[in-house]
mmCIF file of the N, C-alpha and C atoms, coordinates in Angstrom:
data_MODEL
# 
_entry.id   MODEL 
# 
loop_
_atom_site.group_PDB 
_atom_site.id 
_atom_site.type_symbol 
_atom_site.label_atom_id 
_atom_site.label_alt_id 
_atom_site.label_comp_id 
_atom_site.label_asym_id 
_atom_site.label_entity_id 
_atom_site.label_seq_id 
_atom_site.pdbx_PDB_ins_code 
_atom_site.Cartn_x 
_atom_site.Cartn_y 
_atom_site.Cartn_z 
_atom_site.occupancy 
_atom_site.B_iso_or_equiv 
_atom_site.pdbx_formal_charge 
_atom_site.auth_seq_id 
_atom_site.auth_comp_id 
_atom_site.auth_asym_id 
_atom_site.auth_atom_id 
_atom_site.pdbx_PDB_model_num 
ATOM 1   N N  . UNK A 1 1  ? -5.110  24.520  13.380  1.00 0.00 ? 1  UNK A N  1 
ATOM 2   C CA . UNK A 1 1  ? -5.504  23.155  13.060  1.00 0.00 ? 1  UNK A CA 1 
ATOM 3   C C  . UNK A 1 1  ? -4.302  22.233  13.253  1.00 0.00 ? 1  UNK A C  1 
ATOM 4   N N  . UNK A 1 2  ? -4.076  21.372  13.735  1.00 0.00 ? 2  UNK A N  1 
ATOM 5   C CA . UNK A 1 2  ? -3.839  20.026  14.670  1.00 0.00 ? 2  UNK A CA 1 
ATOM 6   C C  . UNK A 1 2  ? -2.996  19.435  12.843  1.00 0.00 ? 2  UNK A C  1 
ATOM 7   N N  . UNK A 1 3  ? -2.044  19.200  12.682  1.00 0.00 ? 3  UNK A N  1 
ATOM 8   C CA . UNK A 1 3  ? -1.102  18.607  11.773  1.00 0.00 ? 3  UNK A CA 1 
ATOM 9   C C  . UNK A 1 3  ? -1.872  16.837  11.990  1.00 0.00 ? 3  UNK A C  1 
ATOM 10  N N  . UNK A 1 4  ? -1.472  16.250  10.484  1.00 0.00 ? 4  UNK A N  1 
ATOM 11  C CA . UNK A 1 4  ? -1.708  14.528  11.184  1.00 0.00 ? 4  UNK A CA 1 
ATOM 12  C C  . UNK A 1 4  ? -0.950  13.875  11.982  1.00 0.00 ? 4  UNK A C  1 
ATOM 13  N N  . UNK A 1 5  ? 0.570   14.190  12.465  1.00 0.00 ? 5  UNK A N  1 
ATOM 14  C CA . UNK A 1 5  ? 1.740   14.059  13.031  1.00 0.00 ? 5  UNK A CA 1 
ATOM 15  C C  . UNK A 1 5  ? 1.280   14.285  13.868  1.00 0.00 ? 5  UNK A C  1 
ATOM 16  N N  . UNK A 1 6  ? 0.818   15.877  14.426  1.00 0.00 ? 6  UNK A N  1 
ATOM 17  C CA . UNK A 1 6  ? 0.696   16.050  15.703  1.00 0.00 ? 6  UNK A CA 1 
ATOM 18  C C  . UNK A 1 6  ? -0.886  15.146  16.662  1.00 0.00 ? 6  UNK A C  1 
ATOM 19  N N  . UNK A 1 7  ? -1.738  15.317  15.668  1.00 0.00 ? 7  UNK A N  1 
ATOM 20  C CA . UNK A 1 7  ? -2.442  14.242  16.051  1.00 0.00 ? 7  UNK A CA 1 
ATOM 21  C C  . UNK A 1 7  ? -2.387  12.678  15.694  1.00 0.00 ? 7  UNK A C  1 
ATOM 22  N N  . UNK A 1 8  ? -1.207  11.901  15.240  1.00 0.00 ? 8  UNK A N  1 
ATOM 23  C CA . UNK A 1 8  ? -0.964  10.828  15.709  1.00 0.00 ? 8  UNK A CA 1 
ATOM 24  C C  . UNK A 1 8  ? 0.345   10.717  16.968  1.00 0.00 ? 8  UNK A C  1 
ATOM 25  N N  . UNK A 1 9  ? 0.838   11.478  16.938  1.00 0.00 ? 9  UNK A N  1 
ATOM 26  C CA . UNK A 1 9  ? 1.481   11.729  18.742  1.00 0.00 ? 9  UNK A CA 1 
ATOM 27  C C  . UNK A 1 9  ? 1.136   12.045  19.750  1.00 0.00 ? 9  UNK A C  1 
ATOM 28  N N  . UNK A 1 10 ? -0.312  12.686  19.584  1.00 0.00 ? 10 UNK A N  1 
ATOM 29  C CA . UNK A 1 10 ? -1.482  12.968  20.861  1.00 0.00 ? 10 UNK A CA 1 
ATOM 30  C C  . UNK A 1 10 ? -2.047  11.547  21.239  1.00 0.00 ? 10 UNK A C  1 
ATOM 31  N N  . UNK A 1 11 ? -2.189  10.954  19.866  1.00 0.00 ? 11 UNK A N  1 
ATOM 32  C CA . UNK A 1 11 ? -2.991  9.525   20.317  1.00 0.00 ? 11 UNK A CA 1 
ATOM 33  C C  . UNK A 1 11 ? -1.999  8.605   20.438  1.00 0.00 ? 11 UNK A C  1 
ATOM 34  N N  . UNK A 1 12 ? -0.577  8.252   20.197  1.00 0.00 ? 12 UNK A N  1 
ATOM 35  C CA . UNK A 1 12 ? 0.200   7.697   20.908  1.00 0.00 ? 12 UNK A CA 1 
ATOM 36  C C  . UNK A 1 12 ? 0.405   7.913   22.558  1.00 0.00 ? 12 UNK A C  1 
ATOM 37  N N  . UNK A 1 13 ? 0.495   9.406   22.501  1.00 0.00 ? 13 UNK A N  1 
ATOM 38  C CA . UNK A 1 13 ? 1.063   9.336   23.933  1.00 0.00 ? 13 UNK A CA 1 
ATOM 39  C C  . UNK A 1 13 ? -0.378  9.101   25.257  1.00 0.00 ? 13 UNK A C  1 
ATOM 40  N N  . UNK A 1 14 ? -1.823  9.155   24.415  1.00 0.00 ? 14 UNK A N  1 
ATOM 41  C CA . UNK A 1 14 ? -2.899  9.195   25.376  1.00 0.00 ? 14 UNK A CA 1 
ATOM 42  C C  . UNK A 1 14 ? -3.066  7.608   25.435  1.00 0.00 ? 14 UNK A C  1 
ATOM 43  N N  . UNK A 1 15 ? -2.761  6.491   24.030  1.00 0.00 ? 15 UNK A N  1 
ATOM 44  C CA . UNK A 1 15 ? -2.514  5.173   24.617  1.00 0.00 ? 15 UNK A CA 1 
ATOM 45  C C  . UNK A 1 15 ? -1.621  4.520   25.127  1.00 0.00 ? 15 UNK A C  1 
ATOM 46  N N  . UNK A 1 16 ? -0.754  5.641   25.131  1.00 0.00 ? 16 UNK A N  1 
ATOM 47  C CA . UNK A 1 16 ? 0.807   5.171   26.483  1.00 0.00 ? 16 UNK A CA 1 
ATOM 48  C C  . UNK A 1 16 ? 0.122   4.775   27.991  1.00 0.00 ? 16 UNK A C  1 
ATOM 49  N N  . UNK A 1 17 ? -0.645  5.929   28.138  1.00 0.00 ? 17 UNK A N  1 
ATOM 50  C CA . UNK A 1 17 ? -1.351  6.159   29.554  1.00 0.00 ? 17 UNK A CA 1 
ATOM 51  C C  . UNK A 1 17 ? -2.260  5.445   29.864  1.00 0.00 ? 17 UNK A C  1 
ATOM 52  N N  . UNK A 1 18 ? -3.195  4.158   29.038  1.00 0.00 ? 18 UNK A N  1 
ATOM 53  C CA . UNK A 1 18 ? -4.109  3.541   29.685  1.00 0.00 ? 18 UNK A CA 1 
ATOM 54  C C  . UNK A 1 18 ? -3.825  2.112   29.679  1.00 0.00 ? 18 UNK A C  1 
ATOM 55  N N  . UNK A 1 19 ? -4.259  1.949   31.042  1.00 0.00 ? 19 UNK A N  1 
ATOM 56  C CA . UNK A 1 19 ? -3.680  0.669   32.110  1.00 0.00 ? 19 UNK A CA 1 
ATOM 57  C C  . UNK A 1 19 ? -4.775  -0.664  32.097  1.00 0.00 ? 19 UNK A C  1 
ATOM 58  N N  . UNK A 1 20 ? -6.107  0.026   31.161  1.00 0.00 ? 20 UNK A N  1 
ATOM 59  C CA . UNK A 1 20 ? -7.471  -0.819  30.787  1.00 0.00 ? 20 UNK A CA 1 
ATOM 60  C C  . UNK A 1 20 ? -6.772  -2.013  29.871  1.00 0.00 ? 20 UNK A C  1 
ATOM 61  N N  . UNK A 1 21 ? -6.915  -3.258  30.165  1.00 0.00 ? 21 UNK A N  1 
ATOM 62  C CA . UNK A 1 21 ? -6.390  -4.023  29.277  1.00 0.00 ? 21 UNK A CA 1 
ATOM 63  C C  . UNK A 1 21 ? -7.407  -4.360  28.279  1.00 0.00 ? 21 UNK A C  1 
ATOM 64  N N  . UNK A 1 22 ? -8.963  -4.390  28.914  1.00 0.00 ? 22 UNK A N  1 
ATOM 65  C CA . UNK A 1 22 ? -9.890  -4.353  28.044  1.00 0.00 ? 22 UNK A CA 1 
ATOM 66  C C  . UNK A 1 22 ? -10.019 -3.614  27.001  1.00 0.00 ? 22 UNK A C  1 
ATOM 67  N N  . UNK A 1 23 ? -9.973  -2.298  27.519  1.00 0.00 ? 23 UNK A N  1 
ATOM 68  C CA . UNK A 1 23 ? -10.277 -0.797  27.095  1.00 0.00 ? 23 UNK A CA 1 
ATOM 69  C C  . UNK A 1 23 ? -9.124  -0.881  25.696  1.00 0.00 ? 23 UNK A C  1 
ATOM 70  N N  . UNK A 1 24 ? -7.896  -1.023  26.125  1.00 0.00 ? 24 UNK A N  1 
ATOM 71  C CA . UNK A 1 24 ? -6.754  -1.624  24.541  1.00 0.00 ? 24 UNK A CA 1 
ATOM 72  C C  . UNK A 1 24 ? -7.019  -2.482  24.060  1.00 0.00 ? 24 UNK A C  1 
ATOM 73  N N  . UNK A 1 25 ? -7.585  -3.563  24.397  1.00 0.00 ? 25 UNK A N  1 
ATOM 74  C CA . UNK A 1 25 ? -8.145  -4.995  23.393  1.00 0.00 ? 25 UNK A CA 1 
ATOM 75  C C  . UNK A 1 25 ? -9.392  -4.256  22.242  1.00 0.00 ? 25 UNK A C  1 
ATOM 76  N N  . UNK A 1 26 ? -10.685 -3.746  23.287  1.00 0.00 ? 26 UNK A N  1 
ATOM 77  C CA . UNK A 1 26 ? -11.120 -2.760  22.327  1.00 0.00 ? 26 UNK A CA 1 
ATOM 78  C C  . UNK A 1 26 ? -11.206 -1.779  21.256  1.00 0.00 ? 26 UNK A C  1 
ATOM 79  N N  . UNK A 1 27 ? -9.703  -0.825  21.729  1.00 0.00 ? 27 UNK A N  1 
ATOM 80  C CA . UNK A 1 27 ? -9.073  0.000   20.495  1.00 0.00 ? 27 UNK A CA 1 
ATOM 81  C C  . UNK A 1 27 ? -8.623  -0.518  19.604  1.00 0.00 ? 27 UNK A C  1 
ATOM 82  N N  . UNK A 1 28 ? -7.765  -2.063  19.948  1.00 0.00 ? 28 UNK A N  1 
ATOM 83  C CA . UNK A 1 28 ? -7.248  -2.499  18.999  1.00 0.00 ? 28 UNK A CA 1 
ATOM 84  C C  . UNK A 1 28 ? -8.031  -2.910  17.816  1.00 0.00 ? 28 UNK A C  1 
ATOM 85  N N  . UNK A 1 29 ? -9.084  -3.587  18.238  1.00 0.00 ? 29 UNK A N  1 
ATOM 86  C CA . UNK A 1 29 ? -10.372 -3.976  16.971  1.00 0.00 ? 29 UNK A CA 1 
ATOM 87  C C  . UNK A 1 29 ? -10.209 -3.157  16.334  1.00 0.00 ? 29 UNK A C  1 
ATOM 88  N N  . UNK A 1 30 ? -11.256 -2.022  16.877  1.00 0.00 ? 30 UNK A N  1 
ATOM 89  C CA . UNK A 1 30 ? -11.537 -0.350  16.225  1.00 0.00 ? 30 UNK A CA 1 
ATOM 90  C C  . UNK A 1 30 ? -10.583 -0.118  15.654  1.00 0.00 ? 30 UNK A C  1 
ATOM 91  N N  . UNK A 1 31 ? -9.220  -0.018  15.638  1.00 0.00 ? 31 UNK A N  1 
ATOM 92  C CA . UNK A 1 31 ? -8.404  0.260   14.671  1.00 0.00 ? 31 UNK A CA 1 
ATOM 93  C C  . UNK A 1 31 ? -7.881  -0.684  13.862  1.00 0.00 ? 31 UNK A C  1 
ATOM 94  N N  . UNK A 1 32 ? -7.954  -2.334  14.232  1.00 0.00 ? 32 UNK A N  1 
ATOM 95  C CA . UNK A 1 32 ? -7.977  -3.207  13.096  1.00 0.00 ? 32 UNK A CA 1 
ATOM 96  C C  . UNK A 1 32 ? -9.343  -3.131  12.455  1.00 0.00 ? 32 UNK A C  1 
ATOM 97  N N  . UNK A 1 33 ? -10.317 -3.486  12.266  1.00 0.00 ? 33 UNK A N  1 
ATOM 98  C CA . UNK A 1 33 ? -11.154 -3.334  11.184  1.00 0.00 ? 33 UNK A CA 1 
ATOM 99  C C  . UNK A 1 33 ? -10.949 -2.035  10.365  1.00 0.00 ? 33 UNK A C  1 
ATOM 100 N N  . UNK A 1 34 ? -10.627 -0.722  11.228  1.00 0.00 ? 34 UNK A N  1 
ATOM 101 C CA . UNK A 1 34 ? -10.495 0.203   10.104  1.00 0.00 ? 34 UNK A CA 1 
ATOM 102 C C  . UNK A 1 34 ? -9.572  0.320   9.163   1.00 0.00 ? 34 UNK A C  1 
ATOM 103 N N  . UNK A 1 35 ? -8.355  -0.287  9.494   1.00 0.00 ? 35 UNK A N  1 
ATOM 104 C CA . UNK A 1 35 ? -7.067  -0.700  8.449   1.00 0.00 ? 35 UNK A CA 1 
ATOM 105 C C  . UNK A 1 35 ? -7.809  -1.674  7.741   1.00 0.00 ? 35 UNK A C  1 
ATOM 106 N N  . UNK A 1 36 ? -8.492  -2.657  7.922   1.00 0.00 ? 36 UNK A N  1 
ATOM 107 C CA . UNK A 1 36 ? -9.248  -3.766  6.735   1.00 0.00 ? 36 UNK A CA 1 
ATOM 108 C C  . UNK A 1 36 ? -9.843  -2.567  5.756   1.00 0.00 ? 36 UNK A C  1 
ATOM 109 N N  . UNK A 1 37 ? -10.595 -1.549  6.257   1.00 0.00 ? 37 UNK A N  1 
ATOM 110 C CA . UNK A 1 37 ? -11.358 -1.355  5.083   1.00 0.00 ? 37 UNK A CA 1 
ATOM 111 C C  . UNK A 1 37 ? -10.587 0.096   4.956   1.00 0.00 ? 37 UNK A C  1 
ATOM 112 N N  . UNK A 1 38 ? -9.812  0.323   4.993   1.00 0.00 ? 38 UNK A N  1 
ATOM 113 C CA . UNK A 1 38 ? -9.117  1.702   4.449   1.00 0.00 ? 38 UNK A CA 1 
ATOM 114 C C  . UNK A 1 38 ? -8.130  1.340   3.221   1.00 0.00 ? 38 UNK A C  1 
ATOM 115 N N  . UNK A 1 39 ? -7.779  -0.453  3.847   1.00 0.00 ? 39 UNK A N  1 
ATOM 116 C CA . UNK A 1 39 ? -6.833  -1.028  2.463   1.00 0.00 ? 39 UNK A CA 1 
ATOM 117 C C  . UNK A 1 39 ? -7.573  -1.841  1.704   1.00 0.00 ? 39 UNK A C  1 
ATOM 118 N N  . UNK A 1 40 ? -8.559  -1.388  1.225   1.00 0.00 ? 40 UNK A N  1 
ATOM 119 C CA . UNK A 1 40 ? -9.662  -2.168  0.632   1.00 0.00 ? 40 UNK A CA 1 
ATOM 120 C C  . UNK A 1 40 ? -9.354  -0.497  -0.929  1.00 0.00 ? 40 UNK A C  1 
ATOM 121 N N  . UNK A 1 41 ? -8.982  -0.556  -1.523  1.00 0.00 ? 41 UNK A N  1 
ATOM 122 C CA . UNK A 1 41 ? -9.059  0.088   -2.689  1.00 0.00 ? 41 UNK A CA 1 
ATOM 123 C C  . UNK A 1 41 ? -10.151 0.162   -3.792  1.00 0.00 ? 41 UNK A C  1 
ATOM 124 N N  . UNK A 1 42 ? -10.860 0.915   -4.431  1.00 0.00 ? 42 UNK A N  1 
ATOM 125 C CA . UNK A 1 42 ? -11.909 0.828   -5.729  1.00 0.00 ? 42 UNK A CA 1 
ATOM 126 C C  . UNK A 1 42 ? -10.548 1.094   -6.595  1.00 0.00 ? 42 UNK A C  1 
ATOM 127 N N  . UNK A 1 43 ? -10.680 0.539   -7.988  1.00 0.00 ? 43 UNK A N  1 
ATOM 128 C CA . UNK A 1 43 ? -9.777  0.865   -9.014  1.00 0.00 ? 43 UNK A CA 1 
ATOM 129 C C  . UNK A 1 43 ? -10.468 1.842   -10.056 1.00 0.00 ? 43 UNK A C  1 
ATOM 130 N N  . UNK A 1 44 ? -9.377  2.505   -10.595 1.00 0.00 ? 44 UNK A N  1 
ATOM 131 C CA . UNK A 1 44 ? -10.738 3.529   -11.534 1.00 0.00 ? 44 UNK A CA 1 
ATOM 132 C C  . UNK A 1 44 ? -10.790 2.783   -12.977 1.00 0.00 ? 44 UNK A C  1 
ATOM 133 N N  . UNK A 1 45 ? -11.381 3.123   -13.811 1.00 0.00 ? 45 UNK A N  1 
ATOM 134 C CA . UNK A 1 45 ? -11.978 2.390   -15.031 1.00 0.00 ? 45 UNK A CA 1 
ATOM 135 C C  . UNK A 1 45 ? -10.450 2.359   -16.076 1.00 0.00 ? 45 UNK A C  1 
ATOM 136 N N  . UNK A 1 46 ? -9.712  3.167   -15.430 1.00 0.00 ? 46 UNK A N  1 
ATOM 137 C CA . UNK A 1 46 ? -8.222  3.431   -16.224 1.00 0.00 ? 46 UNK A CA 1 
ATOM 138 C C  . UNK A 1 46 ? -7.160  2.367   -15.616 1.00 0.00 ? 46 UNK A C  1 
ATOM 139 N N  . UNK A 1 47 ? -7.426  1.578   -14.364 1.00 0.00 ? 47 UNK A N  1 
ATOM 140 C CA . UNK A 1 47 ? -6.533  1.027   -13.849 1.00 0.00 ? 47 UNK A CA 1 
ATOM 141 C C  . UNK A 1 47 ? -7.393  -0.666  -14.290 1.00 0.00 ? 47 UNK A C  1 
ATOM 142 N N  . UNK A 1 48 ? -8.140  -0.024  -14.169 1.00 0.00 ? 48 UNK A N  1 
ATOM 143 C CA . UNK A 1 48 ? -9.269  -1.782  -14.559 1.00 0.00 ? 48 UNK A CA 1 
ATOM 144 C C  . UNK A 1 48 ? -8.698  -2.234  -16.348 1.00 0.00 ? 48 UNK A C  1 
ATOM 145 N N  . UNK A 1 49 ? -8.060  -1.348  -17.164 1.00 0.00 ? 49 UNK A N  1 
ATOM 146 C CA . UNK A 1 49 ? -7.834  -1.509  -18.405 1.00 0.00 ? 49 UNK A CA 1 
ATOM 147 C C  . UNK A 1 49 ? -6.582  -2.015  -18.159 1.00 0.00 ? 49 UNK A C  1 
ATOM 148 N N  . UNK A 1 50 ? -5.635  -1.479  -17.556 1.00 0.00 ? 50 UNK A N  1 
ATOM 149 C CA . UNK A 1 50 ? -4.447  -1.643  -17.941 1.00 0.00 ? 50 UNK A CA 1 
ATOM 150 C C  . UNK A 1 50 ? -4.315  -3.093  -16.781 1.00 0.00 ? 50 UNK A C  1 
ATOM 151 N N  . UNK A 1 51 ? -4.946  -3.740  -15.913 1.00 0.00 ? 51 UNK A N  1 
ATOM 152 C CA . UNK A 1 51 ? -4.759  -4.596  -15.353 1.00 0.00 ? 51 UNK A CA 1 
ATOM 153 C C  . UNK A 1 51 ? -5.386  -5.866  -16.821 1.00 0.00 ? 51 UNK A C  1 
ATOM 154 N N  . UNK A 1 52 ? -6.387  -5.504  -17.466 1.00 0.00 ? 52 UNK A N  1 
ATOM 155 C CA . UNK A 1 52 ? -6.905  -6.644  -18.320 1.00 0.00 ? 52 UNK A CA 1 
ATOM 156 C C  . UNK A 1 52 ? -5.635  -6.759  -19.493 1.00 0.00 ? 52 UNK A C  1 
ATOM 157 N N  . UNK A 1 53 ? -4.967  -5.174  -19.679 1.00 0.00 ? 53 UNK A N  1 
ATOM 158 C CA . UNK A 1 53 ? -4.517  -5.644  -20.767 1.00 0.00 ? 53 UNK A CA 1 
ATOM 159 C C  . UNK A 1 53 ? -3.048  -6.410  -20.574 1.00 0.00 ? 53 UNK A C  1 
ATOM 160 N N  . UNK A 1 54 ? -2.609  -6.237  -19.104 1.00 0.00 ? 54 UNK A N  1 
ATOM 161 C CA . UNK A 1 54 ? -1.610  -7.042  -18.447 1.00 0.00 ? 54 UNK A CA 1 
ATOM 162 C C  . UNK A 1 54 ? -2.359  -8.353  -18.302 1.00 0.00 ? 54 UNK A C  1 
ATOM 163 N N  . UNK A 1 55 ? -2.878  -8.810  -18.357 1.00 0.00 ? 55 UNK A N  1 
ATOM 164 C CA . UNK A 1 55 ? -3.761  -9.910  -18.576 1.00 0.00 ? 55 UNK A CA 1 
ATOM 165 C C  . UNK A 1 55 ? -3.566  -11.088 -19.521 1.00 0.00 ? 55 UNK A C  1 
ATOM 166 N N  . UNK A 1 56 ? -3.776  -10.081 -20.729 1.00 0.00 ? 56 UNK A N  1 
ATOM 167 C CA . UNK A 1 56 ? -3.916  -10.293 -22.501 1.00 0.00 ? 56 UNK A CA 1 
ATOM 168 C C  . UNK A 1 56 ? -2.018  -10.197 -22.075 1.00 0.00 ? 56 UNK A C  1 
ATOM 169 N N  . UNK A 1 57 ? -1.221  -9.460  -21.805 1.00 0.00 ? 57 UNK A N  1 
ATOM 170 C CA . UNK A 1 57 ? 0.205   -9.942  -22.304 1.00 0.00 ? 57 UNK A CA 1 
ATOM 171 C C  . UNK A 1 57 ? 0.485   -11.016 -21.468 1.00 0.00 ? 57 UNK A C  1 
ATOM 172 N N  . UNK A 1 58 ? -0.062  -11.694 -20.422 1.00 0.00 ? 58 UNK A N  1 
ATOM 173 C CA . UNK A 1 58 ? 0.534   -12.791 -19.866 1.00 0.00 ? 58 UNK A CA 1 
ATOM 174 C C  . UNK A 1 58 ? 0.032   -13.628 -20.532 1.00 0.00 ? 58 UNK A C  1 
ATOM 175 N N  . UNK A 1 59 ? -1.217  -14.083 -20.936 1.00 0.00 ? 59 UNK A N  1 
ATOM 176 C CA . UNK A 1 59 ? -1.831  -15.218 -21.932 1.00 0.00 ? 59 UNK A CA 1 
ATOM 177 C C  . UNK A 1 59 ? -1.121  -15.162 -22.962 1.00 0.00 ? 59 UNK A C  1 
ATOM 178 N N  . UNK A 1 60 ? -0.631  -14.062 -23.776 1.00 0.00 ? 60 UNK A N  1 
ATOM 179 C CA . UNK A 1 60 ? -0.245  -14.416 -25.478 1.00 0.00 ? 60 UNK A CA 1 
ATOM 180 C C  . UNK A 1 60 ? 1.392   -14.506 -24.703 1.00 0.00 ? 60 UNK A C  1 
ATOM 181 N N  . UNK A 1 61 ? 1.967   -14.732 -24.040 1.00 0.00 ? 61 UNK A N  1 
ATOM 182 C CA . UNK A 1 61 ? 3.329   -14.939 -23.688 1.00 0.00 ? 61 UNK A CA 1 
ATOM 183 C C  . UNK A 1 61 ? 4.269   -13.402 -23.967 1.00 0.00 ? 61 UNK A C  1 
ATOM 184 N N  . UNK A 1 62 ? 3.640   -12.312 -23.507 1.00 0.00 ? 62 UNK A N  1 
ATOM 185 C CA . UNK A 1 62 ? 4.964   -10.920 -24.262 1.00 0.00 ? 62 UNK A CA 1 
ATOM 186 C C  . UNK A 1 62 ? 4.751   -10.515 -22.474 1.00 0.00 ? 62 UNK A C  1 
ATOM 187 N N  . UNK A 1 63 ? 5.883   -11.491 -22.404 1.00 0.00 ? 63 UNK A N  1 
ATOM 188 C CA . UNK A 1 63 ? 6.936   -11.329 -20.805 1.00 0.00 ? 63 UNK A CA 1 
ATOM 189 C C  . UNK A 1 63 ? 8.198   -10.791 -20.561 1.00 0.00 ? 63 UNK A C  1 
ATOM 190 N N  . UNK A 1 64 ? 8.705   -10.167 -20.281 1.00 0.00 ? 64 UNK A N  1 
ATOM 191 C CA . UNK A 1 64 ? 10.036  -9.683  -20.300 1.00 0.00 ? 64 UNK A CA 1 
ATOM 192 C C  . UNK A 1 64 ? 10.699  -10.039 -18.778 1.00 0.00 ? 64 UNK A C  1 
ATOM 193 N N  . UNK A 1 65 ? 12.180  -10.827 -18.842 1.00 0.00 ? 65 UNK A N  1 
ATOM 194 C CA . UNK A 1 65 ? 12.469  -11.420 -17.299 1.00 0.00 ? 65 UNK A CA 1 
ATOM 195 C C  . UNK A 1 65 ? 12.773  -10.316 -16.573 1.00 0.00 ? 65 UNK A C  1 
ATOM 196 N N  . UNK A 1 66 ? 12.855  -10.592 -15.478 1.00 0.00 ? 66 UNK A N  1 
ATOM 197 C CA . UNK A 1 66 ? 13.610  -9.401  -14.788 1.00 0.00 ? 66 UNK A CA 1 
ATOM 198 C C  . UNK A 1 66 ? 14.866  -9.605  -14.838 1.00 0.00 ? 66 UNK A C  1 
ATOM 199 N N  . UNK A 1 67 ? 15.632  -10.205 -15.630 1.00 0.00 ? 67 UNK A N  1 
ATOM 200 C CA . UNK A 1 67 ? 16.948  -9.835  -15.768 1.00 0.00 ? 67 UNK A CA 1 
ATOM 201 C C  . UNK A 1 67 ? 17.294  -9.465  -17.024 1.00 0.00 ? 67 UNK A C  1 
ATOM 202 N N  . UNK A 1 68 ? 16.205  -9.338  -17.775 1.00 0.00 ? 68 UNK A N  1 
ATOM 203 C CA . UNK A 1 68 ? 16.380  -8.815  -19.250 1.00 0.00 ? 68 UNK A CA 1 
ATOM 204 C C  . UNK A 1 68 ? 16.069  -7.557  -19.067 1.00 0.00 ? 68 UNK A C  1 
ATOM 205 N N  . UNK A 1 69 ? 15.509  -7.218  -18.159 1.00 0.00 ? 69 UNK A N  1 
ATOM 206 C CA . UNK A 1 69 ? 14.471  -5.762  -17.846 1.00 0.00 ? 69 UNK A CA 1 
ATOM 207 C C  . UNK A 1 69 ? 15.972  -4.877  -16.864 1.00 0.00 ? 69 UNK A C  1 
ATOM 208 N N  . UNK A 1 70 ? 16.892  -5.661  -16.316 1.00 0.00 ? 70 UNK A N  1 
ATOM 209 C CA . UNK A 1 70 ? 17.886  -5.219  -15.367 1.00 0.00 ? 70 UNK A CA 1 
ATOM 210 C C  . UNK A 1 70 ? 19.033  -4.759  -16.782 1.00 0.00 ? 70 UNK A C  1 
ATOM 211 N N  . UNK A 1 71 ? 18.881  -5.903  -17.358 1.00 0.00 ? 71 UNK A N  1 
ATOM 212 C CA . UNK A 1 71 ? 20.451  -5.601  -18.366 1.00 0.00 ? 71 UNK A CA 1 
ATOM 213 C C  . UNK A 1 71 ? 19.838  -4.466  -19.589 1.00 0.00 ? 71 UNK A C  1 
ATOM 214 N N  . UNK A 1 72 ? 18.575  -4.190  -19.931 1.00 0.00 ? 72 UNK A N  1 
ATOM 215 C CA . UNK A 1 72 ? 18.206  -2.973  -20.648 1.00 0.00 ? 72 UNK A CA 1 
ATOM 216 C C  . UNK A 1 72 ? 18.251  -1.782  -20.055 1.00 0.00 ? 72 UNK A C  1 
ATOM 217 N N  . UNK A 1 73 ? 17.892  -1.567  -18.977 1.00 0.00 ? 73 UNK A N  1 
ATOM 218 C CA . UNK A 1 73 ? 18.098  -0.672  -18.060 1.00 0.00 ? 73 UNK A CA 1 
ATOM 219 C C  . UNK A 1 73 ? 19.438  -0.224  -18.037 1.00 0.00 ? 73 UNK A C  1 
ATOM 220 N N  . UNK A 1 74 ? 20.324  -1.165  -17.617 1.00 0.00 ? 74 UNK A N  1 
ATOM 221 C CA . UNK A 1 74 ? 22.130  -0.504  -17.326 1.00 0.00 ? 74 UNK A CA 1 
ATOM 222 C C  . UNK A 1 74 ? 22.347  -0.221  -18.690 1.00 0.00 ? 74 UNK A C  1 
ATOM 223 N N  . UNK A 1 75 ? 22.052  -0.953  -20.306 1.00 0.00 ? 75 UNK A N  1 
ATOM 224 C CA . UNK A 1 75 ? 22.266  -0.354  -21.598 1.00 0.00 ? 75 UNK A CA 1 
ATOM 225 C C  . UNK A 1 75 ? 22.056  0.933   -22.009 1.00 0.00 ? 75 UNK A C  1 
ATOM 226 N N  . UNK A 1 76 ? 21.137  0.749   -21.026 1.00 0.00 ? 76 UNK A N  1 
ATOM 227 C CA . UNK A 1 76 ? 20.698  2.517   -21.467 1.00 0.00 ? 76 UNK A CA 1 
ATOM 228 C C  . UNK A 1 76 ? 21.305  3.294   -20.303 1.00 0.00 ? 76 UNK A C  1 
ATOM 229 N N  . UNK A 1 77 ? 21.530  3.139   -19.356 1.00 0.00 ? 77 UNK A N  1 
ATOM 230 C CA . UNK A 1 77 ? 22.172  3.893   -18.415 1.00 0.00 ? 77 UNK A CA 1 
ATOM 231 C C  . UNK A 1 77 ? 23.371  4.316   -19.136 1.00 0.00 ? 77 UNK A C  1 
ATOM 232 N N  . UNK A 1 78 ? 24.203  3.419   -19.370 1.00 0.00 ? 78 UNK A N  1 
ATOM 233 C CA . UNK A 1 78 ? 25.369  3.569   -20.398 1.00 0.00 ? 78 UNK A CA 1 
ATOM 234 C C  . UNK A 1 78 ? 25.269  4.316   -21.361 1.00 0.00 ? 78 UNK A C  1 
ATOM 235 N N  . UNK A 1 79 ? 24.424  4.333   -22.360 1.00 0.00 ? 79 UNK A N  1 
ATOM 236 C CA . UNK A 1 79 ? 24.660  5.140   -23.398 1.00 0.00 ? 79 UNK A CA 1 
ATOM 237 C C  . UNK A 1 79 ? 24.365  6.374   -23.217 1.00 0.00 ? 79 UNK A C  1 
ATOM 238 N N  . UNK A 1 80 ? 23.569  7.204   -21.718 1.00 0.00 ? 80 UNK A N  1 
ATOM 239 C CA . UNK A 1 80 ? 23.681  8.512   -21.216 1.00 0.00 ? 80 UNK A CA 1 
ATOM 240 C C  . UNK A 1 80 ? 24.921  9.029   -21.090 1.00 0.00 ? 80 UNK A C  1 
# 
C-alpha cells in the first residue's frame, strides 16, 4: 500500500507532465473546492462548551494580557 507521501509525489510529478492549460485550470477547481470543504470543521459538543465559556470570560472581563501570561510563564520557569 502506496504511503500518503508517496502518493502525493506520484501526483506531483504526473502534474509536472501536463501541458493542458485547461485540463490544470480544471484540477485546480477540483482541488480548490475540496480544500473549502475539508477546512470546514464540525466542533464536538466538548469544544462548543469551552468556546461559550470563553465567551462568558470575555463579557465578565477575566482577561489575562499576553504580557502578563509571558512574565508568569518565565516566573515559573525560574522557580524550576
Amino acid at each position: 500500500m502506496a504511503t500518503l507521501e508517496n502518493i502525493r509525489n506520484g501526483l506531483i510529478d504526473k502534474i509536472l507532465s501536463i501541458q493542458n492549460k485547461d485540463f490544470l485550470e480544471s484540477l485546480d477547481r477540483i482541488i480548490s473546492n475540496d480544500s473549502k470543504k475539508s477546512s470546514e470543521k464540525t466542533l464536538t459538543p466538548e469544544q462548543k462548551i469551552m468556546l461559550e465559556m470563553s465567551e462568558e470570560d470575555i463579557i465578565n472581563g477575566r482577561l489575562i494580557s499576553q504580557e502578563a501570561i509571558e512574565k508568569r510563564n518565565l516566573e515559573w520557569l525560574n522557580a524550576k
